[in-house]
N, C-alpha and C positions, 0 to 999 in steps of 0.2 A: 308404635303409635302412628296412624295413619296421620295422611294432611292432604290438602285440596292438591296438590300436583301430582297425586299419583291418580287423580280422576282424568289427567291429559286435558286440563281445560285449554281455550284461545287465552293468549298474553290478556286480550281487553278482562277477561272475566275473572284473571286472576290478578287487575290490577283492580277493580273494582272489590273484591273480598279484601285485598292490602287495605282498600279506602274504609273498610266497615269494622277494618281491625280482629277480623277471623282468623285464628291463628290453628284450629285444628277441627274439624268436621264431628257435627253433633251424633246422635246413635242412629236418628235415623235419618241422617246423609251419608253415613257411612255404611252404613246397611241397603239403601235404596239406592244412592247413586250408582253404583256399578252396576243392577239390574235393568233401571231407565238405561242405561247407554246398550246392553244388550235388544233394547227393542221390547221387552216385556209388560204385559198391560198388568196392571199393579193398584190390589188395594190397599189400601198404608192408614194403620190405624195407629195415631199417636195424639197426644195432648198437645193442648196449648203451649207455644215457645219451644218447642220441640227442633225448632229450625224448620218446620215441613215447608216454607214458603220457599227456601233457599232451595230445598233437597229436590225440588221438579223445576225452576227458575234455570239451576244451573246447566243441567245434563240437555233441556230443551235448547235455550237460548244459547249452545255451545254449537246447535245444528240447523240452528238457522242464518239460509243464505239471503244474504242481504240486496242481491243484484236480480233476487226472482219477487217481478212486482205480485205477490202472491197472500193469500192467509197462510200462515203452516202453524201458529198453532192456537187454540181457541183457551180460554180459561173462563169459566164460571163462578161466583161466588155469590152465593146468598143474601150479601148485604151491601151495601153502595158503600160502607165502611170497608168491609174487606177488601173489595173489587178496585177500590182506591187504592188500600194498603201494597197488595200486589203489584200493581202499575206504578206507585213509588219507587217498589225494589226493583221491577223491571227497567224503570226509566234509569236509576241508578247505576246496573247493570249495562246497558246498552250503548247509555252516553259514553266511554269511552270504545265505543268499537270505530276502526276506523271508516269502516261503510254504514252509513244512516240504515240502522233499524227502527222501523216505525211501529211505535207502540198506541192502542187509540184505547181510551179506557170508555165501554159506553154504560152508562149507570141511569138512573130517571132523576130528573131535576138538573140535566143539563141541557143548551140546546140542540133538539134531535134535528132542525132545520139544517146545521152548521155543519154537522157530523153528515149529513147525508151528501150536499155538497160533497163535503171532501173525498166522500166516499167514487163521486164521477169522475177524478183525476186520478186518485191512488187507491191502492188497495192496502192497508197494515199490514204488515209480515207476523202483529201479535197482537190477537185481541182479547181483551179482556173486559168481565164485563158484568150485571147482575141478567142473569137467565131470561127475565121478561124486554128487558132494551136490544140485549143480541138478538132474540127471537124476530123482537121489533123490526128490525134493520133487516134481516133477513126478509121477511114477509116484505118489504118495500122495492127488495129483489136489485138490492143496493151492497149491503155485505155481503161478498161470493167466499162462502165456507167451503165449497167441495175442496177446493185445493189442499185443506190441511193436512201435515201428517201427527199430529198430536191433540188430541183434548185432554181437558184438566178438571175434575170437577170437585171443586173445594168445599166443604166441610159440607158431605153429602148427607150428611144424620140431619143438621139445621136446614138444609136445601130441603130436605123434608117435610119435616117439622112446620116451616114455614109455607110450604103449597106450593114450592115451581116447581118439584121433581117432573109433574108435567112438559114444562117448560124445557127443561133439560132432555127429557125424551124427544122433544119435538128437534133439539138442534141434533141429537146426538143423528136420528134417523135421517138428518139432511148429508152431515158428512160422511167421507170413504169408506168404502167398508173393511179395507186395509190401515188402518191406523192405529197408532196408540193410542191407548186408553190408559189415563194414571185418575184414580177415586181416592181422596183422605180423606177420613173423618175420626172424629173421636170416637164415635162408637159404629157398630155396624144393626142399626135395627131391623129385623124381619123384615118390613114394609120394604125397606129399602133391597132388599136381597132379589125381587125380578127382575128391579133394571138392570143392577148389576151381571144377571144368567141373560137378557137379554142381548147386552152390548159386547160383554166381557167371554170372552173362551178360555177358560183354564189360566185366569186369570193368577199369577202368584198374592198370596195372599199373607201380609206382614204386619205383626203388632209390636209395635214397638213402645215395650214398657219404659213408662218413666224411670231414672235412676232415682229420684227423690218425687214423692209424690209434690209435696210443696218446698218453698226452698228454705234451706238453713237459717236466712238472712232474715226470717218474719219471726215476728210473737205472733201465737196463735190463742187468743183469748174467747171465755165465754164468758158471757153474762144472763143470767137467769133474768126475765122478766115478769116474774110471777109477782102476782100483787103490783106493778107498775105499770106506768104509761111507757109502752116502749116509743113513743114521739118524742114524748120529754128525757127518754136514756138518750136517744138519738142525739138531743140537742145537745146535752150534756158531754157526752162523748167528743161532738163537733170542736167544743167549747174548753174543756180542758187541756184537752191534750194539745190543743193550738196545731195541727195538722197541716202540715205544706199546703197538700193537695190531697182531698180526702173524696172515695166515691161510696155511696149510698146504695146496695143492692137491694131491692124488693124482685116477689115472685111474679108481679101485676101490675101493668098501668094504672091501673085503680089505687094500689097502694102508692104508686112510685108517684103520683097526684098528690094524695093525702099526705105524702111525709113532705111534698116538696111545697105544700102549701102552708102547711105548719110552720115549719121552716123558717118561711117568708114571712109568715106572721112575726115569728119572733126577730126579726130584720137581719137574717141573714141574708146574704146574694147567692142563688141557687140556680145553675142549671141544669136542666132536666129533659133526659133524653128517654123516649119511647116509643116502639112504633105506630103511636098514631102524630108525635110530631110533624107535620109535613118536612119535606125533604131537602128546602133552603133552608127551614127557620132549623133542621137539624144542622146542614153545611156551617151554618153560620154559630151555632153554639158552639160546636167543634173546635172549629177557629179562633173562639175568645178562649176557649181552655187550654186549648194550646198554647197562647199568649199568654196565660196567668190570669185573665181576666176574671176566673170564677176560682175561688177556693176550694168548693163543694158541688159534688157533680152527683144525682141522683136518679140510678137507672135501672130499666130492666136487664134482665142475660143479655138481651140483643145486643146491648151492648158492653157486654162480659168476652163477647167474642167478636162481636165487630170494632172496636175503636182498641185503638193501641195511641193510651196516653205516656206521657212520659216522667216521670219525677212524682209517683203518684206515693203516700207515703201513708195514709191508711185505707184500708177498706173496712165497711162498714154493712156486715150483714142482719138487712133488717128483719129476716126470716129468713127461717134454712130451707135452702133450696130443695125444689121435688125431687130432683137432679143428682147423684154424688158429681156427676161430671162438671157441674155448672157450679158447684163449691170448691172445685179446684180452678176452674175460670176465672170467678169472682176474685179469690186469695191470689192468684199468679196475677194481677196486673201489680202490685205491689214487691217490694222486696226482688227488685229485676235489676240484672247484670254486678250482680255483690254487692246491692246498696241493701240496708235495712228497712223493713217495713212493720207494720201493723194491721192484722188481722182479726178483727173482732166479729165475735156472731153472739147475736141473740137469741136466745128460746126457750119455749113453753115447754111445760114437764109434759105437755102433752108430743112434743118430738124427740123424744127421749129415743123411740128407738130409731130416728134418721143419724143424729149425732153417734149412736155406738155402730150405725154402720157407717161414719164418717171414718170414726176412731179403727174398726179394723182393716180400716186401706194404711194404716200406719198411722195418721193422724193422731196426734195427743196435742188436748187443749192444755191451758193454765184456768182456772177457774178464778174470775175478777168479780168484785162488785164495786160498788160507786156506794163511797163515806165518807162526809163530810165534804162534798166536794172535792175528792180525789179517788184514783182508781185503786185500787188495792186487790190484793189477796185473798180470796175466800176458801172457803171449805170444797173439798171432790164431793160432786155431788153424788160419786158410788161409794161414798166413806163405811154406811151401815154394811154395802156388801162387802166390802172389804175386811172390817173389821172381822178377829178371830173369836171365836165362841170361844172361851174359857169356861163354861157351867160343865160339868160334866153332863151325859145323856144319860138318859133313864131310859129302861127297856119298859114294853106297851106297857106288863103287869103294873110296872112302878107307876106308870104315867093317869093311870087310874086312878090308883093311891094318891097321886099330889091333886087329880081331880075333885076327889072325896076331901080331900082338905078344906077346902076352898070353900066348899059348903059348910052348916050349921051343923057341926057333932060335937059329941060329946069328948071334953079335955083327954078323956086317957086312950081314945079313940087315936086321937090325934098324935099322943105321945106314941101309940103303936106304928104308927106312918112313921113318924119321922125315926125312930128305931131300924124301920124295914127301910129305908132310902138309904141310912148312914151304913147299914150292913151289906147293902149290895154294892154300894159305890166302894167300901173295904175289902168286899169279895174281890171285885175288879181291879182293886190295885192289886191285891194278895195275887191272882190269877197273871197278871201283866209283870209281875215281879219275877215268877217260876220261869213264863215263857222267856225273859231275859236272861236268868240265868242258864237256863236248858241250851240258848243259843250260845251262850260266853263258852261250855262244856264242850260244846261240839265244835267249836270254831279251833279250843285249845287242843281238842283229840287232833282232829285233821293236822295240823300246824306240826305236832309231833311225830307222825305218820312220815 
């Protein structure tokens, strides 16, 4: 069994892992770290909680000097959530080193005035940042990137997705052309694949599969909303189960409105994160859910993979995602670090076939419905396929026969049918009875051989 000291980290980094309570290196830090330290530009495909923030946090911030007033290493991410998230575990990280590494996080909805000051005295030895603020800084000829010897570019599928891949090219072409290069993302889409031949040479290329696609510690429930208002399941669900902290997935700011408006109607306290929030009144909702201030949080993916709440104990999908990936996002904020959670999705028979390819990544639901004001037990909704035919089959001639039944003939017409169906189904046991024995014969011959 591997563990963090055979990576040869500094004393600071592995007093900081003691403070985080890591006791042995996930699949893919134990897989990646020993290739970052070799120098290899690396794309690392894993899911969410995977540990990937720790698995390029450690090997980088293990080589950076802190006495060269310099950039060395730049990181990207997508979302002013994530970009945060990162610069938390960095600052975590850092603080105990005995020489001041400076960490600057630059995201939009901070002050760019403040940061650019600072930028005339010092330089950060680690920036981190969402792609359009670092570019920002850059263009004002204020952040001097050439010096790095690392970039990072974090969940490069959403960096897509989202429109800075732009953005990303433009810093990437600023820094050295000798550098590391580390890419993660959950998936690798086509689109994404020229930047990667552009920056990256023979790049190693690593997927590391989840051991559990979701974790032990959740019920993974469905609930059919055919015939129903899925607002009013929503609410009900809210409502019964009395939910710590419960978040609300929709595929659409348009819906993630609609439910959170309803919601409200019905006098719940609802906050409600999408990317057209602006980006204080986002800061600032954050902040009260992290306080407990809101019970019920009601959001897009964006923030399925931007925010990392804590004590969250159901999730609540209000449609199944376009995404398989994004239904493993949604379920994984729950049911985290051994506690148990609850995972509920909703859907139309008309997603029938998103849910069975939910189901052959491993996933198996429970099938619930809401009676009386409780959630209960229902029926599989594949019960008819499963069920076993008991009728015997009829071969085409016969099937004709039961056809002509069915129609308006005459009584002894009839008694003739049903003569010929009872004779051939007699045939076929008589026939299946020989072929048994014939094989019991020859099983006895051999045996005595």
């Amino acid at each position: 069994m591997q563990t963090f000291d055979s990576f040869h980290l500094k004393p600071f980094i592995i007093k900081a892992i003691e403070e985080k309570n890591f006791t042995q290196p996930t699949a893919v830090q134990e897989k990646l770290i020993p290739l970052i330290q070799k120098g290899k530009n690396i794309v690392g495909q894993s899911q969410t909680g995977s540990g990937k923030t720790h698995t390029f946090l450690l090997p980088l911030l293990n080589q950076v000097d802190g006495t060269r007033d310099e950039v060395q290493v730049v990181i990207t991410a997508p979302s002013r959530e994530l970009a945060t998230q990162i610069y938390q575990a960095t600052v975590q990280i850092t603080k105990h080193s005995s020489i001041e590494l400076r960490v600057t996080n630059y995201v939009g909805g901070t002050d760019k005035q403040r940061q650019l000051e600072k930028l005339q005295t010092h330089q950060p030895h680690i920036v981190i940042g969402t792609p359009g603020r670092i570019l920002d800084m850059m263009n004002e000829q204020a952040l001097k990137v050439h010096t790095a010897n690392y970039f990072v570019v974090d969940e490069a599928d959403m960096t897509l997705d989202m429109g800075f891949l732009s953005e990303v090219d433009q810093i990437a072409g600023r820094l050295p052309k000798h550098l590391q290069m580390l890419v993660f993302s959950a998936t690798i889409p086509e689109k994404l694949r020229p930047f990667l031949l552009k920056y990256m040479e023979n790049p190693v290329i690593e997927e590391i599969k989840a051991q559990a696609v979701i974790s032990d510690t959740i019920d993974n429930w469905l609930i059919s909303t055919k015939g129903k208002d899925s607002n009013q399941l929503i609410l009900q669900l809210l409502t019964i189960g009395h939910p710590y902290l419960a978040i609300v997935f929709a595929n659409t700011k348009q819906r993630v409105d609609e439910i959170s408006d309803y919601l409200k109607s019905q006098g719940l306290k609802i906050a409600k994160i999408h990317g057209d929030i602006t980006p204080r009144e986002r800061k600032r909702v954050m902040r009260q859910v992290q306080n407990l201030e809101y019970q019920f949080v009601v959001a897009t993916d964006l923030a399925a993979r931007g925010i990392d709440i804590e004590g969250v104990s159901h999730v609540i999908n209000a449609e199944v995602p376009h995404e398989l990936d994004f239904f493993i996002h949604r379920v994984g904020r729950t049911g985290r670090n051994g506690l148990s959670g609850t995972a509920i999705t909703l859907y139309d028979p008309s997603d029938e076939q998103m849910i069975s390819q939910i189901e052959a990544l491993g996933i198996s639901f429970e099938p619930k419905e809401i009676k009386n004001g409780e959630i209960v037990d229902t029926y599989d909704r594949n019960r008819r396929k499963k069920r076993e035919k008991n009728k015997d089959e009829l071969d085409p001639t016969l099937i004709g026969l039961v056809k002509k039944k069915k129609k308006k003939i005459k009584p002894g017409y009839k008694k003739k049918i049903d003569r010929a169906i009872s004779e051939s189904n007699k045939q076929k046991r008589r026939v299946a009875r020989r072929q048994d024995q014939r094989t019991l014969r020859k099983n006895k011959k051999n045996s005595n051989q």
